[in-house]
TORNU-402173 format. One line per field, with one value per residue (C-alpha): residue number from 1; residue in one letter; x, y, z. Coordinates in Angstrom, 2 decimals. Example, Ala and Ser with C-alpha at 12.3 -4.5 7.8 and 13.67 -1.06 7.14 Angstrom:
2
num = [1_2]
residu = [a_s]
xx = [12.30_13.67]
yy = [-4.50_-1.06]
zz = [7.80_7.14]
//
This chain:
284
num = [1_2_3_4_5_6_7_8_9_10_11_12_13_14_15_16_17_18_19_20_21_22_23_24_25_26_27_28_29_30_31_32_33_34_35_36_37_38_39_40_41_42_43_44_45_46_47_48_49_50_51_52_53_54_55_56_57_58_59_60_61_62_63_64_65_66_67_68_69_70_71_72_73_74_75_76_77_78_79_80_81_82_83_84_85_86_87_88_89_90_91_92_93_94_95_96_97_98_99_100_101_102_103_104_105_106_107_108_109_110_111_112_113_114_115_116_117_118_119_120_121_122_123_124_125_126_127_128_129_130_131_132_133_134_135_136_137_138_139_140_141_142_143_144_145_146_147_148_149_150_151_152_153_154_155_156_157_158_159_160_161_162_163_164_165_166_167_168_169_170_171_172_173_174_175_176_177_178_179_180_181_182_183_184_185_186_187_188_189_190_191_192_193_194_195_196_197_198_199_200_201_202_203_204_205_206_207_208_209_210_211_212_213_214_215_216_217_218_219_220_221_222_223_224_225_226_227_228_229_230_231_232_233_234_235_236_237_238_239_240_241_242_243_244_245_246_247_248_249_250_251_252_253_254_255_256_257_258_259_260_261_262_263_264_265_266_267_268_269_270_271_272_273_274_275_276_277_278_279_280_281_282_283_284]
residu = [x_x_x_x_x_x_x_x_x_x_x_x_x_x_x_x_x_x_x_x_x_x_x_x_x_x_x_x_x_x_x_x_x_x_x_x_x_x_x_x_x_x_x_x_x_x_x_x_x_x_x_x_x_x_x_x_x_x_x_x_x_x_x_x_x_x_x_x_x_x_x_x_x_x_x_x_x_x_x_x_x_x_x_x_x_x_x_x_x_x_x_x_x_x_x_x_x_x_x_x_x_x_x_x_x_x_x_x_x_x_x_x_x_x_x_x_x_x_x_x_x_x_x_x_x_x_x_x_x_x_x_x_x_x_x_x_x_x_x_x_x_x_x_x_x_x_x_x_x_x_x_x_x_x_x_x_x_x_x_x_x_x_x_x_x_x_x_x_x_x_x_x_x_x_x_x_x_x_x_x_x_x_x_x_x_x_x_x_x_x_x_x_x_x_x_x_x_x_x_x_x_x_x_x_x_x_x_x_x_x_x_x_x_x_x_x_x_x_x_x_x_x_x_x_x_x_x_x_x_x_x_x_x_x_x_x_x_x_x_x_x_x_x_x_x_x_x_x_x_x_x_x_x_x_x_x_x_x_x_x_x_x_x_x_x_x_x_x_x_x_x_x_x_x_x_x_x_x_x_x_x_x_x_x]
xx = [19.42_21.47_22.84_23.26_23.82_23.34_21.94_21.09_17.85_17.88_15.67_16.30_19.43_21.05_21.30_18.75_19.68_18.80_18.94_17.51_15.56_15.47_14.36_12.52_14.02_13.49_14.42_14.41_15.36_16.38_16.18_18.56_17.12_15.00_12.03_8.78_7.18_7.02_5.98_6.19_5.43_4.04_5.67_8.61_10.31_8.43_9.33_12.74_14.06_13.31_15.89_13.32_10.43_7.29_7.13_10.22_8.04_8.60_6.01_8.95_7.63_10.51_10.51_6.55_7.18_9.76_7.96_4.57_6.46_8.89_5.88_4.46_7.96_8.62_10.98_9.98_9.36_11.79_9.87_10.64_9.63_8.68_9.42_6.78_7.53_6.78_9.59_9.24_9.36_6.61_4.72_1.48_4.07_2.42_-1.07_-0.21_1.81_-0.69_-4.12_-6.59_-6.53_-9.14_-12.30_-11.60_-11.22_-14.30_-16.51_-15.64_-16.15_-13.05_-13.72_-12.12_-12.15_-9.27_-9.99_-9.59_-6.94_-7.45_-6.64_-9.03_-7.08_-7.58_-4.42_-2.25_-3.68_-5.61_-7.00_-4.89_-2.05_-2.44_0.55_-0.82_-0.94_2.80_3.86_1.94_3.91_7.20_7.09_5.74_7.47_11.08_11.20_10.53_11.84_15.06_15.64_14.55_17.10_20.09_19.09_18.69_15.06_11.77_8.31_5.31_2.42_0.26_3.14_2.83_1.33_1.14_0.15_-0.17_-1.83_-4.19_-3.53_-1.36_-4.45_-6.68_-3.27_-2.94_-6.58_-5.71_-2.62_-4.70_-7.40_-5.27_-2.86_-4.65_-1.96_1.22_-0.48_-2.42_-3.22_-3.98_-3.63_-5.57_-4.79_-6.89_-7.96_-8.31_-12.05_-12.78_-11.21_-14.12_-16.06_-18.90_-18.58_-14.93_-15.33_-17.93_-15.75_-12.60_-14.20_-15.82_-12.57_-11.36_-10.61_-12.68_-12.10_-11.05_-7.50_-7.09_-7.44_-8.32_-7.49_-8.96_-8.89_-9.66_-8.96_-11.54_-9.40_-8.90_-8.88_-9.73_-13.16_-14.22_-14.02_-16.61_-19.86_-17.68_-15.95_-19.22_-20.55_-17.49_-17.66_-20.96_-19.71_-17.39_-19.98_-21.80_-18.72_-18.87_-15.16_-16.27_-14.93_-12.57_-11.25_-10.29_-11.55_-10.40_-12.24_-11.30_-11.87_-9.20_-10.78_-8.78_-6.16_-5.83_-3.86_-0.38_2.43_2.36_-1.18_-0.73_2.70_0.27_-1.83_0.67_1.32_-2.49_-2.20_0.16_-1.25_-4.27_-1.84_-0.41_-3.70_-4.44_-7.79_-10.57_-12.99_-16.21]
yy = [-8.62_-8.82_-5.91_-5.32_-2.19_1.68_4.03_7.79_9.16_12.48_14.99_13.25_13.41_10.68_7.34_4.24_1.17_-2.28_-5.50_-9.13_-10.76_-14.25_-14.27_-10.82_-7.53_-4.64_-1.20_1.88_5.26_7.24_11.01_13.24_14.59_12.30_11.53_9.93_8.79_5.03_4.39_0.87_0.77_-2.43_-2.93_-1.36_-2.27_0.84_3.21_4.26_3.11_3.52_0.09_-1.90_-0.08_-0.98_0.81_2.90_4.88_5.42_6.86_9.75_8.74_10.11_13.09_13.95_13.07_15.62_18.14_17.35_16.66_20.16_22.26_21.11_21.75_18.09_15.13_13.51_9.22_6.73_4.82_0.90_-0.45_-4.07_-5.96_-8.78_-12.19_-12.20_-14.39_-15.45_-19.34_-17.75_-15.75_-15.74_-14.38_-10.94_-12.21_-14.82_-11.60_-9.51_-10.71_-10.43_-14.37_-14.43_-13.21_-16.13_-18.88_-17.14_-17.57_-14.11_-15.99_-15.03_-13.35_-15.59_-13.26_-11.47_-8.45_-9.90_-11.74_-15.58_-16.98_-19.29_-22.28_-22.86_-25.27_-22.18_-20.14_-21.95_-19.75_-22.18_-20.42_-17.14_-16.44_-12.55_-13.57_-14.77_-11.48_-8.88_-10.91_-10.75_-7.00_-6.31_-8.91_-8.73_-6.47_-3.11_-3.79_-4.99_-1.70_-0.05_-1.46_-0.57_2.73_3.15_4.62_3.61_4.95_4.94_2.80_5.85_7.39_4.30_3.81_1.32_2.37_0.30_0.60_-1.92_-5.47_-3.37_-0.98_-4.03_-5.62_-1.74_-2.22_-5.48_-4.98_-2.40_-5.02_-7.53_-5.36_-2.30_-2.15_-1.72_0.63_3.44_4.81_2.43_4.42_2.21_3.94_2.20_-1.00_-3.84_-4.55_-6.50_-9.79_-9.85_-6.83_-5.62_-9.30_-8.40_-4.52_-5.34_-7.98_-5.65_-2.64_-4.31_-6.14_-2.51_-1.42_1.42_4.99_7.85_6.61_5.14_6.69_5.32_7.12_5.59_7.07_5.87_7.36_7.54_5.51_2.24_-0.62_1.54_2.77_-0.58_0.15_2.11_0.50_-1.09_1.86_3.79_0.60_0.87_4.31_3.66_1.06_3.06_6.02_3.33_2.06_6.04_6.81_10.51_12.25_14.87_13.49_9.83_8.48_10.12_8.89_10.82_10.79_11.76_12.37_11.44_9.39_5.58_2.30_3.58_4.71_7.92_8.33_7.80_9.86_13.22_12.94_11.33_15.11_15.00_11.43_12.33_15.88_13.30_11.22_14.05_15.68_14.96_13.84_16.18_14.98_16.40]
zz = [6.32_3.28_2.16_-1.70_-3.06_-2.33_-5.28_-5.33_-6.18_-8.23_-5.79_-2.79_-0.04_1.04_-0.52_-1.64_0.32_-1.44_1.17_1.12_3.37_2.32_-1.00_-0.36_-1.70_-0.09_-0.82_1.92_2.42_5.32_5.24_6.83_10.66_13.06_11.63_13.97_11.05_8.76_5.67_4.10_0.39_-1.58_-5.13_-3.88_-7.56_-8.62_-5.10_-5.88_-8.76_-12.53_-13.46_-11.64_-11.79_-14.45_-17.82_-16.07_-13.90_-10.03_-8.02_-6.83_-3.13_-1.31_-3.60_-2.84_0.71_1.05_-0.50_1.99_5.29_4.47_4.14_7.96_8.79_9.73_8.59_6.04_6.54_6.56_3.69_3.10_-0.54_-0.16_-3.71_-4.55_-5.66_-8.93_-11.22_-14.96_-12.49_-10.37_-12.28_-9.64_-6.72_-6.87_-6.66_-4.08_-2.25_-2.06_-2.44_0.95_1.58_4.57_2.60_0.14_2.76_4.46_1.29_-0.89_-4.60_-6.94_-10.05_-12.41_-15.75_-17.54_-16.13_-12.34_-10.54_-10.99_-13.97_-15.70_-15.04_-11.60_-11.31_-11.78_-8.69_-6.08_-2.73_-0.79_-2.47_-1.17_1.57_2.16_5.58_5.37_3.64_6.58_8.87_6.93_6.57_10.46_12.18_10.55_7.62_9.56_12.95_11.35_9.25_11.97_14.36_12.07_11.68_15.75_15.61_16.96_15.23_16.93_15.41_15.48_13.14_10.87_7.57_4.51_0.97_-1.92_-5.37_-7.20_-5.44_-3.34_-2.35_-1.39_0.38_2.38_3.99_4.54_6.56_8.72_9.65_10.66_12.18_13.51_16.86_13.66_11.53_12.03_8.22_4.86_1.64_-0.73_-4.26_-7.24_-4.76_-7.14_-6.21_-9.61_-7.82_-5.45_-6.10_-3.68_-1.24_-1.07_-0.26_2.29_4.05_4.07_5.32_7.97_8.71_9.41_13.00_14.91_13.41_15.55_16.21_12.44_9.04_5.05_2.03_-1.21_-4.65_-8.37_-11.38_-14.35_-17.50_-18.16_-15.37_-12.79_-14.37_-13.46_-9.71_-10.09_-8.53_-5.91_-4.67_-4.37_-2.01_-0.25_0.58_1.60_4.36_5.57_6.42_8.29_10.27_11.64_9.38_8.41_5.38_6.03_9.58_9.29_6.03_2.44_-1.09_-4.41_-7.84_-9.96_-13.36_-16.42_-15.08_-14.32_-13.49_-13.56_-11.58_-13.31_-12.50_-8.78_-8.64_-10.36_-6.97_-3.78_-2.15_-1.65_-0.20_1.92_3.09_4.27_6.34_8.44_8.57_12.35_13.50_14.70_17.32_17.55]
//
């Protein structure tokens, strides 16, 4: 772990800490007071810091996490921002970061259309490209423990959660599926279901692990790319109801009218994402 810089964040204490892992560039935060819970954020470019961020917009994570966590009276997360891959020499690394690979090896067809993922040239991004796999195990099996460890804490996985937007919504459920005994919560914001559509939302939410001890928030707004989810969040929602998650105790789905693919967007609505994380589960 690489340190390379330290920044401030205005409406946060403490300081930003930027590190390399390899060729992966991670930012995190550490709040002030022992905290029991973990949040690792896809896209972290756009966590923290407006310099990296797209269009200039952060989501103001730490900010909205604050002002949750304060109002339970608790600590707010030590939240990790995972960077993708993308370069002007690898323009794909995002895609091949953070798309689902095993429903595409298992037979999910790509949408191969502007407004998916693959591009029509199928030299540029083959399914044999995709290294999700590679990046769950980057970020469970090095990044985390190794921030962790120099910031002497241990989090329980119950305490644990991943959120993501667009491919980093679809990556979120993902990371739970494969790694139910790491995380405990996925916070799919605006999944990008118009790279598989209905095949891919029925593979990944029967991928999930058993409710009761794990919770899913997902949420779409109403404008632009993400009134295209449409059909294939309603199926999804539908799957989950028959896997037993129950709205209101493990499994969140919203509608956020008039507002769409966007940092800004998801910033307007993360203190209700988060209220659903610490919301504890009821058993009947």
């Amino acid at each position: 772990m690489e340190k390379i810089k330290r920044f401030q964040v205005r409406g946060i204490t403490g300081e930003v800490q930027r590190v390399r892992f390899g060729e992966r560039i991670v930012d995190y935060w550490v709040p002030r007071g022992k905290t029991s819970h973990l949040l690792i954020a896809h896209d972290g470019q756009n966590v923290f810091d407006k310099n990296t961020a797209t269009r200039r917009r952060t989501w103001r994570m730490a900010q909205s996490a604050d002002r949750v966590f304060s109002r339970h009276g608790l600590t707010p997360p030590v939240i990790i921002g995972v960077f993708h891959s993308s370069t002007k020499e690898n323009p794909w690394g995002r895609a091949k970061d953070l798309t689902p690979p095993q429903p595409f090896k298992e037979g999910v067809e790509p949408i191969v259309a502007t407004r998916g993922l693959f591009p029509r040239n199928s030299e540029e991004l083959k399914i044999s490209d995709l290294r999700g796999d590679e990046y769950l195990a980057e970020i469970t099996d090095v990044i985390a423990p190794k921030i962790l460890q120099s910031i002497s804490t241990e989090i329980s996985n119950t305490h644990t959660a991943i959120i993501g937007s667009s491919m980093g919504g679809l990556a979120s459920l993902y990371a739970l599926a494969k790694r139910p005994d790491f995380f405990a919560t996925a916070l799919a914001l605006s999944p990008h279901w118009v790279i598989g559509e209905k095949p891919l939302a029925k593979w990944l939410t029967g991928a999930l692990p058993e409710p009761a001890i794990h919770k899913v928030w997902m949420s779409r707004g109403t404008k632009g790319l993400d009134a295209q989810y449409e059909s294939a969040q309603k199926y999804a929602d539908a799957l989950m109801l028959d896997r037993n998650y129950r709205i209101g105790r493990d499994f969140s789905t919203k509608i956020y009218n008039r507002t769409g693919h966007n940092e800004k967007s998801w910033a307007s609505y993360l203190d209700q994402v988060f209220e659903f994380w610490l919301r504890p589960i009821e058993h009947s």
